[in-house]
Rosetta silent file (secondary structure, phi, psi, omega in degrees, C-alpha in Angstrom):
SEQUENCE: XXXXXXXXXXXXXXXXXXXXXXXXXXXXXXXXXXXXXXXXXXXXXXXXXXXXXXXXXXXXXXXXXXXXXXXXXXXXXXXXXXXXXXXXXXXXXXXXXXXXXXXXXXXXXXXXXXXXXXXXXXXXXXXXXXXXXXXXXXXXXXXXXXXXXXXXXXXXXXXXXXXXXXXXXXXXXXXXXXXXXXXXXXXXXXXXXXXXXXXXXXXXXXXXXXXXXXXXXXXXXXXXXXXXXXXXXXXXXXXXXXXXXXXXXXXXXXXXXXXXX
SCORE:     score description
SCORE:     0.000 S_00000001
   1 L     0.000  131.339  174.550   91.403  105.346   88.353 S_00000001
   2 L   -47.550  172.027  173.432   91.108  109.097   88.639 S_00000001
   3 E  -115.456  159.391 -161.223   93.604  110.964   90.821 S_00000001
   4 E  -116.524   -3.128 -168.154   92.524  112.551   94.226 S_00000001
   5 E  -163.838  130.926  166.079   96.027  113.962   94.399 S_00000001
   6 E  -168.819  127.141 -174.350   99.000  115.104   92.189 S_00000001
   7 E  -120.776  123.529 -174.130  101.660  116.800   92.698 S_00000001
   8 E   -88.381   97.939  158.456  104.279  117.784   89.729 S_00000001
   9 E    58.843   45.460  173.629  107.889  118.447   90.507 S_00000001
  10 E   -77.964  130.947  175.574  106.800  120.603   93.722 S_00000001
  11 E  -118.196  150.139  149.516  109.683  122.538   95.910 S_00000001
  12 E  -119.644  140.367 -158.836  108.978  124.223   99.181 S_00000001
  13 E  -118.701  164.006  151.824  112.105  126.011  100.171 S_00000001
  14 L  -177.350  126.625 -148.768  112.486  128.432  102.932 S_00000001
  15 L    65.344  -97.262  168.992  115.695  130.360  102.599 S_00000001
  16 L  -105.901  -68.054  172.383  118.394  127.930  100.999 S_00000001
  17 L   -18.694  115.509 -153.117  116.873  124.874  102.380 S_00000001
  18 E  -107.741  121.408 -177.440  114.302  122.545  100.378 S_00000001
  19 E   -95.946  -27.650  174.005  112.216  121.312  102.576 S_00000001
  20 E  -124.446  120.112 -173.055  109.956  119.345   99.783 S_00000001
  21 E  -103.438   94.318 -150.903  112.764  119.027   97.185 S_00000001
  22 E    -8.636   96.190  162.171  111.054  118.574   93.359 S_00000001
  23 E  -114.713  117.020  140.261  108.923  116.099   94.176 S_00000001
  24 L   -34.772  104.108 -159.086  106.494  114.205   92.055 S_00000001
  25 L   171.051   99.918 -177.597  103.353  111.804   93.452 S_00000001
  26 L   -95.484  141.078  152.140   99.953  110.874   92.421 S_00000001
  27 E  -133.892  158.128 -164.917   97.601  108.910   94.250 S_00000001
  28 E  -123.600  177.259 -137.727   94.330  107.854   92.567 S_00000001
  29 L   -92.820  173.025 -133.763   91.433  107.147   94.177 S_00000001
  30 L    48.327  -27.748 -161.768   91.042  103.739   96.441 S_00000001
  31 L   -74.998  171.232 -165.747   94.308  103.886   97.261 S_00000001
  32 E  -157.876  116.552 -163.644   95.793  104.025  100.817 S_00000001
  33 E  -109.741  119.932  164.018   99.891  105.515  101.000 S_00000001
  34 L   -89.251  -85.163 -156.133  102.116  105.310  104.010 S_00000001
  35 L    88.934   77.429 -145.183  104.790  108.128  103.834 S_00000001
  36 E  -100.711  163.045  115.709  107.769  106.623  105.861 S_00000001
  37 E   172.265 -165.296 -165.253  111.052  108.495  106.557 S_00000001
  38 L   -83.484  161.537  170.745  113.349  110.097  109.207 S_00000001
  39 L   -41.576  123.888  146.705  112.724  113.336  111.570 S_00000001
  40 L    91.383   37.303 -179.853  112.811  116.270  109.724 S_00000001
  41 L   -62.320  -51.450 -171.543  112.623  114.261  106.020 S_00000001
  42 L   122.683   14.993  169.820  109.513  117.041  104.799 S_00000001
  43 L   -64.830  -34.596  165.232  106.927  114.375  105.494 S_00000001
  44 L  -100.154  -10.382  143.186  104.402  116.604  107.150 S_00000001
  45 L   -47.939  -72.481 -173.649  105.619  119.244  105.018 S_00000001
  46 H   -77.854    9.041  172.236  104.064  117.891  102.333 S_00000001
  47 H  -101.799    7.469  152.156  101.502  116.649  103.555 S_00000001
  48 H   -57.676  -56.257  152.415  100.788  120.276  104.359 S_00000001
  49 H   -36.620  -74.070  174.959  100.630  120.687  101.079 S_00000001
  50 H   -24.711  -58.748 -176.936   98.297  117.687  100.062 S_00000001
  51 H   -70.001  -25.338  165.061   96.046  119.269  102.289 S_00000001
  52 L   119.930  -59.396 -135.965   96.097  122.991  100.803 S_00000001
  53 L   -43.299  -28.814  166.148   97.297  124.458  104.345 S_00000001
  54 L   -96.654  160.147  166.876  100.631  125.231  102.258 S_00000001
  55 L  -130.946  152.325  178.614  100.907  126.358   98.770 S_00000001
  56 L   -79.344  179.241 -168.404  104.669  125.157   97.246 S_00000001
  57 L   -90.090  -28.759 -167.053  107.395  127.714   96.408 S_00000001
  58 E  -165.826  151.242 -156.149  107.245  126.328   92.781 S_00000001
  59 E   115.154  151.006 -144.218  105.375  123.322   91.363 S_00000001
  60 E  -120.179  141.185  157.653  102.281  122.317   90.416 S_00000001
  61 E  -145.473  160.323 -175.226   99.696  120.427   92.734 S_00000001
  62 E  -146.425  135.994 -173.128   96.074  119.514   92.350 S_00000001
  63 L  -102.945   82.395 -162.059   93.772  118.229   94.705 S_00000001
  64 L    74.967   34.985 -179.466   90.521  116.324   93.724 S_00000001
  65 L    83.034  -14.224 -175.609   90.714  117.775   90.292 S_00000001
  66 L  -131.936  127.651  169.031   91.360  121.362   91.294 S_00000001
  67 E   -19.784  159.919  161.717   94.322  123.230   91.038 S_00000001
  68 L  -112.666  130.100 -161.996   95.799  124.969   94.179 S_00000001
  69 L   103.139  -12.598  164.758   96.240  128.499   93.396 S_00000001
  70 L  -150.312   27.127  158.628   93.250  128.425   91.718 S_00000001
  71 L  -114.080  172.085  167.442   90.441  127.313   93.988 S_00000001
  72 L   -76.032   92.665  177.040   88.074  128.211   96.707 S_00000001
  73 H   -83.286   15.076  159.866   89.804  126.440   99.231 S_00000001
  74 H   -48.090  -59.491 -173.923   86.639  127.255  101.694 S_00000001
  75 H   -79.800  -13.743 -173.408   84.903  124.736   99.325 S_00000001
  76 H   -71.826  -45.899  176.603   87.977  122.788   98.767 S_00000001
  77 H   -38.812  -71.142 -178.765   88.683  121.824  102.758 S_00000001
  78 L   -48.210  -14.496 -158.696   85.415  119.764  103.923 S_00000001
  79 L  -109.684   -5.859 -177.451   86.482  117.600  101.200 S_00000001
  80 E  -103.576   98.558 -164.362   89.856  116.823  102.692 S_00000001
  81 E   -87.146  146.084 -166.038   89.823  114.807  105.881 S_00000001
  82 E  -154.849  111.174  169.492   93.118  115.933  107.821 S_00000001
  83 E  -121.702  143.931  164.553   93.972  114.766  111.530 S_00000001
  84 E  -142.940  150.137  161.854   97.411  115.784  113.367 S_00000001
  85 L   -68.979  -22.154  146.473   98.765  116.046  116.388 S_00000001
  86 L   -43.108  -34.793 -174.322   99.204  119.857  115.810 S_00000001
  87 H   -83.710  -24.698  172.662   95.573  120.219  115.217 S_00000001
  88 H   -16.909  -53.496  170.121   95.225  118.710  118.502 S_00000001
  89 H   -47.525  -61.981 -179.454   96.474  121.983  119.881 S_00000001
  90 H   -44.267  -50.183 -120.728   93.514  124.102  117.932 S_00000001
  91 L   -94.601  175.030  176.665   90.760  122.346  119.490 S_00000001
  92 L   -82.817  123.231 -145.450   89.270  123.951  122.829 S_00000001
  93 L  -117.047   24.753  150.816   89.958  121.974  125.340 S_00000001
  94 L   -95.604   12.379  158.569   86.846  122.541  127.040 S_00000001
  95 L   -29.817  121.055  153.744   85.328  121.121  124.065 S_00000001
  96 E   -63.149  166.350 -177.777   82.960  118.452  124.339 S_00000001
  97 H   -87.923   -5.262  173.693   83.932  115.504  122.697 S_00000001
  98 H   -69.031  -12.745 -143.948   80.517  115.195  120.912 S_00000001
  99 H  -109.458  -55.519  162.833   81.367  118.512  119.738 S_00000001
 100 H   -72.141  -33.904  166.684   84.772  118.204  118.448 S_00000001
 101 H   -66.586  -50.439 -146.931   83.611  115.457  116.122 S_00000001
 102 H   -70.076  -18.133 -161.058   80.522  116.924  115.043 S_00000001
 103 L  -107.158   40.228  156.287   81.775  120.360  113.861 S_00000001
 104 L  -103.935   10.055  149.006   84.414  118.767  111.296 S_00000001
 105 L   -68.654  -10.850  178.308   81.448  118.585  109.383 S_00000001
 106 L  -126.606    8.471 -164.029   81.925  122.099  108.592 S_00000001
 107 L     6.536   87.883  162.737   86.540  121.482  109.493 S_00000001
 108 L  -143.847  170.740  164.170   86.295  124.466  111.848 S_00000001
 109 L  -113.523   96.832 -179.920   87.022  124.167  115.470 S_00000001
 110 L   132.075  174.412  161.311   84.744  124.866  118.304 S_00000001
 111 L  -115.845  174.119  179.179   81.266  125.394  117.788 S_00000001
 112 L  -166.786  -98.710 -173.541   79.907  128.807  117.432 S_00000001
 113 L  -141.577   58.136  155.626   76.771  129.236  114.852 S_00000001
 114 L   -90.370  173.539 -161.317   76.555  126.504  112.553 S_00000001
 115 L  -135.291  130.768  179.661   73.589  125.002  112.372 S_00000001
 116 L  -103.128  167.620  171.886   73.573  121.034  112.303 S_00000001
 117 L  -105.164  154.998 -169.008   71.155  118.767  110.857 S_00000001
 118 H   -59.785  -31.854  161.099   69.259  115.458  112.567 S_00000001
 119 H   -62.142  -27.389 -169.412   72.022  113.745  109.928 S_00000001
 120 H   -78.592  -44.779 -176.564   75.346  115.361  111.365 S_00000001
 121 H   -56.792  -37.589  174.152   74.139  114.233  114.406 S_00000001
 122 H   -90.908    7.980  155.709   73.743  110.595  113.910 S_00000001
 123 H   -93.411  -34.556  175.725   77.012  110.450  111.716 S_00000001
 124 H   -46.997  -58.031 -154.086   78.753  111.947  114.536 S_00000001
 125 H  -100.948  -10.520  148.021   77.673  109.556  116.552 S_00000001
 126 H   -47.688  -60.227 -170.655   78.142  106.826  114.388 S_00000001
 127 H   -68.899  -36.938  166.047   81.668  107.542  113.915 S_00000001
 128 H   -45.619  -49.057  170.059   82.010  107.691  117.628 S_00000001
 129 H   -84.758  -22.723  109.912   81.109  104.365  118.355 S_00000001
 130 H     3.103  -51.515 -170.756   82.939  103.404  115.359 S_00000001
 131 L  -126.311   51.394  157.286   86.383  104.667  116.957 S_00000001
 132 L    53.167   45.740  151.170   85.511  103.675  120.422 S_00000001
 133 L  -125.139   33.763  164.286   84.319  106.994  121.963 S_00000001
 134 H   -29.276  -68.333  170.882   81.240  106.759  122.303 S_00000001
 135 H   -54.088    3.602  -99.764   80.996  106.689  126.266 S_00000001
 136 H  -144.894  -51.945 -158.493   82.873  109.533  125.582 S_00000001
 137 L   -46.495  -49.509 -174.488   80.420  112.274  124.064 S_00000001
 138 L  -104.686   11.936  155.619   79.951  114.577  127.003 S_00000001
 139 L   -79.926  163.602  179.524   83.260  114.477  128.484 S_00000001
 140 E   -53.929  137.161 -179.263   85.953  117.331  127.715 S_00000001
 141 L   -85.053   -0.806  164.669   88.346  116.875  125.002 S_00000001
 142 L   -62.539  -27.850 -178.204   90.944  118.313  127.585 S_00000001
 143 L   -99.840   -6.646  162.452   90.543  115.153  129.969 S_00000001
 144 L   -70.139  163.427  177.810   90.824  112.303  127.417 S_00000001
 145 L   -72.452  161.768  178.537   93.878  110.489  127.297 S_00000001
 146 H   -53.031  -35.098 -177.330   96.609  110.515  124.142 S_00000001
 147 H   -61.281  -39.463 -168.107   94.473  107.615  122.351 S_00000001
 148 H   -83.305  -50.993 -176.866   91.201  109.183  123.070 S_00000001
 149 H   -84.542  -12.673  178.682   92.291  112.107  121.318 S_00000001
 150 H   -74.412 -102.927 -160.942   93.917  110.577  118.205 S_00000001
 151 H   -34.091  -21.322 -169.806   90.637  108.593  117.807 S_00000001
 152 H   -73.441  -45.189 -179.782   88.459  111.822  118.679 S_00000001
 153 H   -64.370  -29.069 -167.420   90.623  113.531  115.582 S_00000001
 154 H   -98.670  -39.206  168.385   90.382  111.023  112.908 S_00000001
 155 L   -89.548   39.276 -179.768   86.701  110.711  113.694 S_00000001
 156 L   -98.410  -34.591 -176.025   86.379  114.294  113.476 S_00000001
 157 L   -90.260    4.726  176.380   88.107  114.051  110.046 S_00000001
 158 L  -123.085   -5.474  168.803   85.518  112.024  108.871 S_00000001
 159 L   -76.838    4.617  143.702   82.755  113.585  109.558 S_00000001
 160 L   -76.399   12.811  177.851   82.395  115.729  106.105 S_00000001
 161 L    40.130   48.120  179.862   82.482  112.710  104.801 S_00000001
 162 L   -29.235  175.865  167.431   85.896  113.268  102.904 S_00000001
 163 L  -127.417  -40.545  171.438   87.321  111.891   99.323 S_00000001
 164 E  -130.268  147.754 -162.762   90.756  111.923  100.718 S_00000001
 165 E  -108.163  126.565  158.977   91.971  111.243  104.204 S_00000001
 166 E  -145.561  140.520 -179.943   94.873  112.231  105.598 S_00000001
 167 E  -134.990  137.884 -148.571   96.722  111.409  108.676 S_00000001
 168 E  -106.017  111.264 -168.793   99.763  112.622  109.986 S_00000001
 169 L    51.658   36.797 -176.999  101.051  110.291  113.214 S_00000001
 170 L   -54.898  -16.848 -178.235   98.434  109.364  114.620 S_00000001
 171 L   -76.620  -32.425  178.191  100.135  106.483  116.410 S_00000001
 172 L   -52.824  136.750  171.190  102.655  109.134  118.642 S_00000001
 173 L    94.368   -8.780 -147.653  102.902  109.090  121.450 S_00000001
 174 L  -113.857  135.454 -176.078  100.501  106.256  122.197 S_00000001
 175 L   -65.334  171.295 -148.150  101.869  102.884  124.792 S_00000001
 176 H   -87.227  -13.420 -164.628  101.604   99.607  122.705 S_00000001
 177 H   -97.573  -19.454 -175.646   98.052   99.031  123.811 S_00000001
 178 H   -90.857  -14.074 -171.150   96.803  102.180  122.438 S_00000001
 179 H   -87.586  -71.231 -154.171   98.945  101.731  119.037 S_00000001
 180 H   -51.505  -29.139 -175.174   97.438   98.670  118.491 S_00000001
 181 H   -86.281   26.120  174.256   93.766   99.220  118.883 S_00000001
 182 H  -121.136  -42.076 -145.696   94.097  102.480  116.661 S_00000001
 183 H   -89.955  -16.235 -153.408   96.325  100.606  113.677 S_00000001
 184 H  -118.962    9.652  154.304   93.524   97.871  113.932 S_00000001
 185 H   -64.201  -49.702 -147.971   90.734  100.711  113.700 S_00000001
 186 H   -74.361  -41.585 -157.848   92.687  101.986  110.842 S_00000001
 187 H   -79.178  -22.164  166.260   93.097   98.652  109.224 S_00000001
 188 H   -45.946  -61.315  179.980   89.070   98.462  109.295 S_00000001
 189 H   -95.965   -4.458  124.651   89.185  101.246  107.497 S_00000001
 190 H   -23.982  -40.534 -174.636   91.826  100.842  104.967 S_00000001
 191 H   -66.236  -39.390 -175.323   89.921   97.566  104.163 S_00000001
 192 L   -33.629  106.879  170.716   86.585   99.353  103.254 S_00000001
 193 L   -60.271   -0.355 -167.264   86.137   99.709   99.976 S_00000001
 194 L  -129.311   13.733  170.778   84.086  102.273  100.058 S_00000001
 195 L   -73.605  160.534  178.138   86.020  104.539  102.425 S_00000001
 196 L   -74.339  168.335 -172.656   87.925  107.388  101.042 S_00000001
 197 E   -67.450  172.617 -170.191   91.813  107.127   99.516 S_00000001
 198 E  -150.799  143.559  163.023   93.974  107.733  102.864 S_00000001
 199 E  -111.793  117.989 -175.357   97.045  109.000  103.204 S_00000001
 200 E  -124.322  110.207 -156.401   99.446  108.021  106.316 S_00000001
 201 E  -107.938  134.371 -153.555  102.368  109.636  107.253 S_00000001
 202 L  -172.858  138.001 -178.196  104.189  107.443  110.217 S_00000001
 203 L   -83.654  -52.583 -151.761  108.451  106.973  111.217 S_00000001
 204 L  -106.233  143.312  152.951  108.038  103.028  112.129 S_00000001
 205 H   -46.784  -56.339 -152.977  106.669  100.152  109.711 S_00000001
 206 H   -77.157    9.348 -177.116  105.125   98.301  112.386 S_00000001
 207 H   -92.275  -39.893  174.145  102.607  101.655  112.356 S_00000001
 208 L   -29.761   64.221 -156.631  101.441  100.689  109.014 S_00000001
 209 L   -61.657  131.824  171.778   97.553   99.075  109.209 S_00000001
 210 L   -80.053  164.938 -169.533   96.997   96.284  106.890 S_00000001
 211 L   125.510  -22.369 -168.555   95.179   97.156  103.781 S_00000001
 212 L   -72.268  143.257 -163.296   97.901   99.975  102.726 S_00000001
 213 L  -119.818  -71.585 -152.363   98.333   99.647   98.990 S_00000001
 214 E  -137.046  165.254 -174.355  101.192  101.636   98.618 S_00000001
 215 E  -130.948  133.058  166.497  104.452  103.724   99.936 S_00000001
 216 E  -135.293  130.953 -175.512  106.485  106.927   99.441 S_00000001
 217 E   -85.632   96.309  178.720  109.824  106.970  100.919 S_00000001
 218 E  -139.223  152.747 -175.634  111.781  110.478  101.433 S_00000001
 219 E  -158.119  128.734  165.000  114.816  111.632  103.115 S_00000001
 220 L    63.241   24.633  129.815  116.084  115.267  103.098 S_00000001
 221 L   130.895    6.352  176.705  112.760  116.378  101.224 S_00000001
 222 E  -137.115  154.284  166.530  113.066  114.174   98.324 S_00000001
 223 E   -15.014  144.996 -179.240  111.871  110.600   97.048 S_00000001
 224 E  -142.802  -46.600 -168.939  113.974  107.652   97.589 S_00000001
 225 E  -162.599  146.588  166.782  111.052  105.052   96.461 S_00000001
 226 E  -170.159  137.639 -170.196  107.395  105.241   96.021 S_00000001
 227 E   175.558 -157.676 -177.096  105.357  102.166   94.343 S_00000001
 228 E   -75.077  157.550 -155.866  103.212   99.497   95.578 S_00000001
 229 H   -68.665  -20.833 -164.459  103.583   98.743   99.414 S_00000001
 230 H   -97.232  -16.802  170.456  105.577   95.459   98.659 S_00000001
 231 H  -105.583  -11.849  175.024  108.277   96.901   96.654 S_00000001
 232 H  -111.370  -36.578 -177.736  109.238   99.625   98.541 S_00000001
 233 L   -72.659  100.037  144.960  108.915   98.731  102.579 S_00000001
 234 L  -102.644  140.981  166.105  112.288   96.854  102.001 S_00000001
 235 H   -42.643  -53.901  177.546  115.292   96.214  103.802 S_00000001
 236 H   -37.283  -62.431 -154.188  117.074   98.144  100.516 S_00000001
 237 H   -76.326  -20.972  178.342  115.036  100.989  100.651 S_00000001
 238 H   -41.647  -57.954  177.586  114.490  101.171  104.175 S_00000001
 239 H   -59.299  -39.267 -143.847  118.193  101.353  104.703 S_00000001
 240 H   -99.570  -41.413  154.803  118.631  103.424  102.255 S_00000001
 241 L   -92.941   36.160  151.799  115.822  106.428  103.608 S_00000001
 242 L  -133.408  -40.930  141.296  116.797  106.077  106.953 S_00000001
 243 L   124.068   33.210  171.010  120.860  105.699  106.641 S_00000001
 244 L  -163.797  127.278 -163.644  121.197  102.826  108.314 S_00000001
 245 L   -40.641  164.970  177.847  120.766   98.939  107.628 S_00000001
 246 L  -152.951  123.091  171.121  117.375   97.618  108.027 S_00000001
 247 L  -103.077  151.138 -166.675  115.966   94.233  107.719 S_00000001
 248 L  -135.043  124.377  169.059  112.274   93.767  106.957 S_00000001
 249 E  -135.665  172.483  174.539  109.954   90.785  107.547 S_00000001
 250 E  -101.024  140.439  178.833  106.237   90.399  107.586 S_00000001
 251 E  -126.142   97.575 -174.426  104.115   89.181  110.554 S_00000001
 252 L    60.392  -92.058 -176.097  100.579   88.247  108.695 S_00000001
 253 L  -116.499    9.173 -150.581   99.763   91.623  107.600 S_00000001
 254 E  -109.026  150.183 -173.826  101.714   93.583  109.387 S_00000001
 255 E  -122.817  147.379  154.834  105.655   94.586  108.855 S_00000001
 256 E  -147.022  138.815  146.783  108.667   95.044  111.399 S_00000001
 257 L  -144.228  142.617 -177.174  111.818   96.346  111.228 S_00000001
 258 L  -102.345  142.785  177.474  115.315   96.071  112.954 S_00000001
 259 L   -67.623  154.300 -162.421  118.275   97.079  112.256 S_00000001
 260 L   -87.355  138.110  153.189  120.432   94.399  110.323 S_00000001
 261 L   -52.269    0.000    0.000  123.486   93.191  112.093 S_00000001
């Protein structure tokens, strides 16, 4: 399968400190990656990266075929679907929410003087009703709730109709009723075959949406494990990036883990 992402023996340092420590990690295209490890591992560092928002101190990475360092990442962007809880921050928060989706067709924030088409509109509003905000459209993105905006963001990130997806914690922050109906959005669209490769960066297992093909594991900015989803969310490795036992079982499709006694 081609790769939508690869990055060769990439460091991002700032001062003495490696924040992505030569790290190494393709994903080709269908595939859908969790990115597990502890607070301040370099997990949204690199997925800074992934996305082009970073370039690495040294290291090679290429994105969809094109180099970083040596593209237009104007044209590069639209092609990258990218929700956080940072960008959260960006958006206006007198936005509408019809508004906030529709102008990640162009992944700018606000509107100002693009000019949509009778298409943006009815993907927009697909993808609304899709991630349950429809009823939604003409309220403020200041006055939804933490759920409402995590769903507002990822279908915001989908409206350019991406090749790679990526989402960094979308589950924080959100009460058990709000986790679940988001991981079992997500797991819709993890199943889709015809959805783009996704990337999911998350602390707990039990965040994980079935459908997830694979895992990369890091602690203190470098790799611990990264393979197919079933060989690495282990009690071993678990324990092993987080620094403390861990036991791991499966609930259908779904994983939890506690620390081992």
């Amino acid at each position: 399968m081609p790769e939508v992402l690869s990055c060769s023996d990439i460091v991002v340092r700032r001062g003495t400190r490696h924040l992505v420590d030569h790290v190494d990690w393709v994903v080709r295209e269908g595939e859908r990656w969790v990115v597990l490890g502890p607070n301040g591992a370099g997990k949204t560092t690199l997925m800074m990266v992934a996305s082009g928002r970073m370039f690495p101190t040294s290291g090679q990475v290429e994105i969809l075929g094109e180099r970083l360092g040596r593209t237009d990442l104007a044209e590069l962007r639209p092609l990258i679907g990218w929700a956080s809880s940072a960008m959260v921050n960006d958006v206006p928060p007198g936005e509408r929410v019809a508004d906030v989706v529709l102008t990640g067709a162009y992944a700018v924030t606000g509107r100002w003087r693009e000019q949509y088409e009778g298409q943006d509109l009815m993907r927009a509003a697909a993808l609304m009703h899709a991630w349950g905000i429809g009823a939604l459209a003409t309220r403020t993105f200041g006055t939804l709730s933490e759920g409402e905006r995590k769903r507002t963001m990822i279908a915001r990130a989908l409206m350019s109709n991406p090749e790679i997806l990526l989402l960094d914690e979308p589950g924080a922050g959100l009460d058990l009723g709000g986790r679940e109906d988001l991981v079992a959005r997500m797991s819709e669209l993890a199943l889709d075959p015809t959805q783009p490769s996704q990337i999911l960066i998350t602390h707990h297992v039990e965040e994980i949406p079935a459908g997830f093909t694979h895992a990369l594991l890091i602690r203190d900015g470098a790799v611990v494990a990264s393979g197919p989803i079933d060989e690495v969310v282990t009690g071993p490795w678990l324990s092993a990036t987080f620094g403390l036992p861990v036991r791991v079982t499966r609930v259908g499709d779904r994983f939890l883990a506690v620390r081992d006694a």
